[in-house]
ROSE-4610 file (N, C-alpha, C; in Angstrom, 1 decimal, always signed):
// ROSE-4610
residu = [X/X/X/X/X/X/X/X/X/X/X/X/X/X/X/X/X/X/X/X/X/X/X/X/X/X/X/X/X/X/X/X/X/X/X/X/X/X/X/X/X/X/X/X/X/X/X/X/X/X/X/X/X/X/X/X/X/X/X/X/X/X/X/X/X/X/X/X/X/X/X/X/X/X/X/X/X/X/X/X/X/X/X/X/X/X/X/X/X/X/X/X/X/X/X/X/X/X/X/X/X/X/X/X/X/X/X/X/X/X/X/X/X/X/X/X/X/X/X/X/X/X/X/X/X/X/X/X/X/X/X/X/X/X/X/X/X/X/X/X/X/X/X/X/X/X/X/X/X/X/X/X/X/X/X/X/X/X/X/X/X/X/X/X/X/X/X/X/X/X/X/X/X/X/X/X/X/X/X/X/X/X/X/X/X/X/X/X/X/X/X/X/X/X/X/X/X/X/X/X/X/X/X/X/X/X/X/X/X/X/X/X/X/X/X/X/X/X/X/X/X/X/X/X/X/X/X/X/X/X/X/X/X/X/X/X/X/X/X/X/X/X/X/X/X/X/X/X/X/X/X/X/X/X/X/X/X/X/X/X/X/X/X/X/X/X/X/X/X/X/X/X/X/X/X/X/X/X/X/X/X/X/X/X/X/X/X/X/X/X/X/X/X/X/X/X/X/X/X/X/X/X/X/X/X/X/X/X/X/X/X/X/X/X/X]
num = [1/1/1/2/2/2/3/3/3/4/4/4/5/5/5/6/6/6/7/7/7/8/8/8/9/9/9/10/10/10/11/11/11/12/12/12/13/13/13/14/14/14/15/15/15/16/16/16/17/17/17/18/18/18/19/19/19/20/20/20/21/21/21/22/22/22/23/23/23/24/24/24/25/25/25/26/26/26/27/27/27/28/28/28/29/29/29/30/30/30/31/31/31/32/32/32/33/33/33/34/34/34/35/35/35/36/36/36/37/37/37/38/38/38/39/39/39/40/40/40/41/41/41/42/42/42/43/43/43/44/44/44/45/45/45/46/46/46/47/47/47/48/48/48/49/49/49/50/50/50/51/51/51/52/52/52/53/53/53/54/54/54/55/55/55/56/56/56/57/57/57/58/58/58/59/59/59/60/60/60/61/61/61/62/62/62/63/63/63/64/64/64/65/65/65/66/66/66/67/67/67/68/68/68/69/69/69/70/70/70/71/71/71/72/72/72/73/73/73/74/74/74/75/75/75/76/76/76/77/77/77/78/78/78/79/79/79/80/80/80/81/81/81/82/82/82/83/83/83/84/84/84/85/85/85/86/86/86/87/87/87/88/88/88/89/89/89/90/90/90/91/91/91/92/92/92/93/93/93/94/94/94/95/95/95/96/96/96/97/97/97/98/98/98/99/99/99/100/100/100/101/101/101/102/102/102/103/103/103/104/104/104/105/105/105]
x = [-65.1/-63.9/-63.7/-62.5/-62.6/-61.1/-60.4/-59.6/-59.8/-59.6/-60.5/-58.7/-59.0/-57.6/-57.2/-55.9/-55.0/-53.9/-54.9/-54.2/-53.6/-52.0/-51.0/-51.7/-51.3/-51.8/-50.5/-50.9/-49.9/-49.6/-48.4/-47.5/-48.4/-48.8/-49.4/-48.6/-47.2/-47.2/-45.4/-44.9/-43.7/-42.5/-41.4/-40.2/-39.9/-39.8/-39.7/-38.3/-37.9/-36.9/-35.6/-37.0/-37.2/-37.0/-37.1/-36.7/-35.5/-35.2/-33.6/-32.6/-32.8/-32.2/-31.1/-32.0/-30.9/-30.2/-30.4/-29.1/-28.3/-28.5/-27.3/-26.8/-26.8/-26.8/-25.5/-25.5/-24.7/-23.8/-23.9/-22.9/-22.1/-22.8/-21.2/-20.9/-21.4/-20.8/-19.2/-19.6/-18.5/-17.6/-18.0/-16.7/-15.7/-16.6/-16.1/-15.1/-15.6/-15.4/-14.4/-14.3/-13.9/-12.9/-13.3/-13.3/-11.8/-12.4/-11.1/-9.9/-10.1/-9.0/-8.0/-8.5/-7.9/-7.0/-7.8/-7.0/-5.9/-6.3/-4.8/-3.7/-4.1/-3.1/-2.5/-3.3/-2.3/-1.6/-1.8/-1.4/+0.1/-0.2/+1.1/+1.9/+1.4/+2.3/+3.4/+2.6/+3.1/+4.0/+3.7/+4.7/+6.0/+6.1/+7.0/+7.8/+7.5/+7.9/+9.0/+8.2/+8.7/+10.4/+9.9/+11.2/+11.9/+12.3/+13.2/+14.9/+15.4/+16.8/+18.2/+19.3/+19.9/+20.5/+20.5/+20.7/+19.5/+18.2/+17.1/+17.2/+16.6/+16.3/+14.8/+14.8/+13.2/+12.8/+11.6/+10.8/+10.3/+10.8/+9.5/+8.4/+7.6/+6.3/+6.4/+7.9/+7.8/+8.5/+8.8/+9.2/+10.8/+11.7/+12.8/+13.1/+14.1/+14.5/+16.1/+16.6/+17.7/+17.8/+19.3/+19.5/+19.2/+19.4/+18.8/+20.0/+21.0/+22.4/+22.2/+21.2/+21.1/+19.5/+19.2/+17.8/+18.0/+16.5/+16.6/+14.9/+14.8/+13.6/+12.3/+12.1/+11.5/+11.8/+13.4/+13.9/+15.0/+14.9/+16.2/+16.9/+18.0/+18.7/+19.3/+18.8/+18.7/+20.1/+20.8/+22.0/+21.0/+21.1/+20.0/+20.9/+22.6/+23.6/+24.7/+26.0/+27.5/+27.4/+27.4/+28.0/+26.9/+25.6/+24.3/+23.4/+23.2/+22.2/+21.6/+20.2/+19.1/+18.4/+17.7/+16.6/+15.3/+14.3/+13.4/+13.3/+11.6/+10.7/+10.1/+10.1/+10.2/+8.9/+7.7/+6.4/+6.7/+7.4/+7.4/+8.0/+8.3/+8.4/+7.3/+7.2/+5.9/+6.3/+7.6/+7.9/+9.4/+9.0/+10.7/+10.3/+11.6/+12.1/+12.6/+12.5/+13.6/+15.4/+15.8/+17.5/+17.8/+18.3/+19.8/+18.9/+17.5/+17.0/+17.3/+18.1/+19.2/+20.2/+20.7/+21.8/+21.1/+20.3/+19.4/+18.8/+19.1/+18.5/+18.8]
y = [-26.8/-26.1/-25.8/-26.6/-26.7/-25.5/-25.1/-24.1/-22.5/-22.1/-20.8/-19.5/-18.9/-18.1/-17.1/-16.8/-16.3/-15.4/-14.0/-12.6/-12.1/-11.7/-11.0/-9.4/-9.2/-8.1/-7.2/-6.2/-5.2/-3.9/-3.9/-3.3/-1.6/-1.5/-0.5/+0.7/+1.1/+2.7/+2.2/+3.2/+3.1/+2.4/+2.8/+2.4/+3.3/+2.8/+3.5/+3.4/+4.4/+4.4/+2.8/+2.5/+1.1/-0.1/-0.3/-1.1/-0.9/+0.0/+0.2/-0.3/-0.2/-0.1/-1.2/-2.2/-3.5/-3.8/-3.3/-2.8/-1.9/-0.6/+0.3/-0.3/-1.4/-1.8/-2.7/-3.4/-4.4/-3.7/-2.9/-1.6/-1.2/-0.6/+0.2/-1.1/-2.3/-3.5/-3.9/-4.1/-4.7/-3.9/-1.8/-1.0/-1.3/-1.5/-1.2/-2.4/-3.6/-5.0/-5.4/-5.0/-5.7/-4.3/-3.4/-2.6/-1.9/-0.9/-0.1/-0.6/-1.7/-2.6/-3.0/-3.3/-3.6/-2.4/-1.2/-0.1/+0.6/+0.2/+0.7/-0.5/-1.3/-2.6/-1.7/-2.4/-1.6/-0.3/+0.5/+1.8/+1.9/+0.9/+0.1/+0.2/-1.0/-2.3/-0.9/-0.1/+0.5/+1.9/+2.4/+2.6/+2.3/+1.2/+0.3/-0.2/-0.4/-0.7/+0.8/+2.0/+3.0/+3.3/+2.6/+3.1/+1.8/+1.1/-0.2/+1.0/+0.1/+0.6/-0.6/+0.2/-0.9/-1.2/-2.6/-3.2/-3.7/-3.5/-4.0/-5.4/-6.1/-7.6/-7.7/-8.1/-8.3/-10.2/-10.0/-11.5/-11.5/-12.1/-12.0/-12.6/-12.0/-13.3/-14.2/-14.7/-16.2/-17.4/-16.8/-16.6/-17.0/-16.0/-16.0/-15.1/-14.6/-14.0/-13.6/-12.1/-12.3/-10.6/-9.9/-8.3/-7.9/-6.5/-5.8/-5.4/-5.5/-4.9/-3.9/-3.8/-2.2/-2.3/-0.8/-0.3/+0.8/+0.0/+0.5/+1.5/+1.7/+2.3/+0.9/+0.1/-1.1/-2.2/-2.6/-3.5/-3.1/-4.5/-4.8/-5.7/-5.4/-6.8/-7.3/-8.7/-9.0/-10.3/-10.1/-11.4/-12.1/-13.1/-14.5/-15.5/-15.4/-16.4/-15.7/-16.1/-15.5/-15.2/-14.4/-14.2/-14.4/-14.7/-14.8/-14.1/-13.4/-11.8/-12.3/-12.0/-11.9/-10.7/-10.2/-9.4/-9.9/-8.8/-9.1/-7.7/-7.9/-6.1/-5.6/-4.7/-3.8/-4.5/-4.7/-5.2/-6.3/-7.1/-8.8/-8.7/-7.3/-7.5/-7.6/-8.6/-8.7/-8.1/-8.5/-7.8/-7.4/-6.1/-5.8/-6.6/-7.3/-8.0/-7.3/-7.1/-6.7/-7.1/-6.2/-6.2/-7.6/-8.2/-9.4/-10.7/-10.5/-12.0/-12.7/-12.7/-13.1/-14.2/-13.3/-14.0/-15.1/-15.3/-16.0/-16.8/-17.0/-18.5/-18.9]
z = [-18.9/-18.6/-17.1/-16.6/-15.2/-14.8/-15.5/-15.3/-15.6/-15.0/-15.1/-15.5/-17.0/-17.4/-16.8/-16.1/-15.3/-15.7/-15.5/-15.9/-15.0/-15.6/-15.1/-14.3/-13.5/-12.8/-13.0/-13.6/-13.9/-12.5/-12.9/-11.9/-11.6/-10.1/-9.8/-10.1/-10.3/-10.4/-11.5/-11.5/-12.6/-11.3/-11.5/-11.1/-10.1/-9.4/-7.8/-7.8/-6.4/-6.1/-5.1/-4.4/-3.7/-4.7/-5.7/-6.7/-7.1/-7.7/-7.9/-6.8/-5.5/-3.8/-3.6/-4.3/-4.4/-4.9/-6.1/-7.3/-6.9/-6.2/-5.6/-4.7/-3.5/-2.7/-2.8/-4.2/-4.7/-5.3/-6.6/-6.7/-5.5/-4.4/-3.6/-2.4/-2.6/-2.0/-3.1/-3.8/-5.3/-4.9/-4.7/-4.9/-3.7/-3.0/-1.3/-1.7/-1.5/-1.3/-2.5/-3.5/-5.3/-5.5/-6.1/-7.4/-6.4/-5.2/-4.4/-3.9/-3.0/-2.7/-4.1/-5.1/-6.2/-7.0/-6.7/-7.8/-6.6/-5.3/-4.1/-4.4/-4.6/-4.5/-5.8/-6.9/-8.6/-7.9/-7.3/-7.4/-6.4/-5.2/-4.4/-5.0/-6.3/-6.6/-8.2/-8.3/-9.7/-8.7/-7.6/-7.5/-6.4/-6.6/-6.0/-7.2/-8.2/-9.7/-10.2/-9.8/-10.4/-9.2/-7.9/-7.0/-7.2/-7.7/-7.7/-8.1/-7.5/-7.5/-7.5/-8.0/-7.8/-6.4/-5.7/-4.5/-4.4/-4.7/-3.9/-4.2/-3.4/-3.1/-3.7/-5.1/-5.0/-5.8/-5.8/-6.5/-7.7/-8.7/-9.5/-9.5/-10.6/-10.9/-10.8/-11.6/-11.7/-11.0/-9.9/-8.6/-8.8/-9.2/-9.2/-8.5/-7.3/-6.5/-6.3/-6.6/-6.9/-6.3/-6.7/-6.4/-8.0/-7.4/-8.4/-9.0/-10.3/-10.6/-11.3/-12.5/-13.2/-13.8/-13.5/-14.2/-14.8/-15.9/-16.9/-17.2/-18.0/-18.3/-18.6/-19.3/-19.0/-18.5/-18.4/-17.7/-16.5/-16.1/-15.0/-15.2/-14.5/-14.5/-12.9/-12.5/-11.7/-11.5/-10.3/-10.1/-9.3/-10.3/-9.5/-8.7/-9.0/-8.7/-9.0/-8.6/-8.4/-10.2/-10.6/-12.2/-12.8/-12.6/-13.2/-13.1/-14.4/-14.4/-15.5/-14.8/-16.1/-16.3/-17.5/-18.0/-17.8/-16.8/-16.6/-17.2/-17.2/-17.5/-16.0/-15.8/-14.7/-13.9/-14.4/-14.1/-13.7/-14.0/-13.7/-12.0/-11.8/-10.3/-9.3/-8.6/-7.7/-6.5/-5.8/-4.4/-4.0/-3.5/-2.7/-1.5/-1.4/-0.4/+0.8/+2.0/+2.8/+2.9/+2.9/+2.8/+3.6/+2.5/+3.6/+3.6/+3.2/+2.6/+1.9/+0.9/+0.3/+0.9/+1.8/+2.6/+3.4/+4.0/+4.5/+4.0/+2.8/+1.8/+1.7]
């Protein structure tokens, strides 16, 4: 027998504080970096949704771009073209546009 059996050496004391370190480390990296930036953006983006008015210039998701003619409690209705208004839901707006971009397309 030329190999000689090879025992695990057990861990000298419990769970330190220094072992965890890495793990908190990556936690308030994700918040900083991931998690905050994300819930200001939502928080922007929802109330920008709640001030839409009629006149605004805005975009949607699906990238249709038009005025704003009447709001409603979940929808709007948007003139995409001379006499052409559609129903969108309030959410599907991604951006107010600045005034008179419109005219400029």
């Amino acid at each position: 027998m030329f190999i000689s059996n090879a025992y695990a050496a057990a861990p000298a004391g419990g769970t330190d504080l220094l072992s965890l370190a890495p793990m908190l480390i990556i936690f308030v990296l994700f918040y900083f970096m991931l998690i905050r930036p994300q819930m200001k953006q939502a928080k922007e983006h929802k109330t920008m949704v709640a001030a839409l008015k009629v006149g605004d210039e805005v975009a949607t998701t699906g990238g249709v771009i038009g005025k704003v003619t009447k709001v409603s409690d979940n929808f709007i209705a948007i003139e995409i073209a001379a006499n052409t208004v559609i129903n969108v839901q309030r959410h599907a707006v991604q951006t107010l546009l600045p005034p008179g971009t419109l005219k400029s397309a």
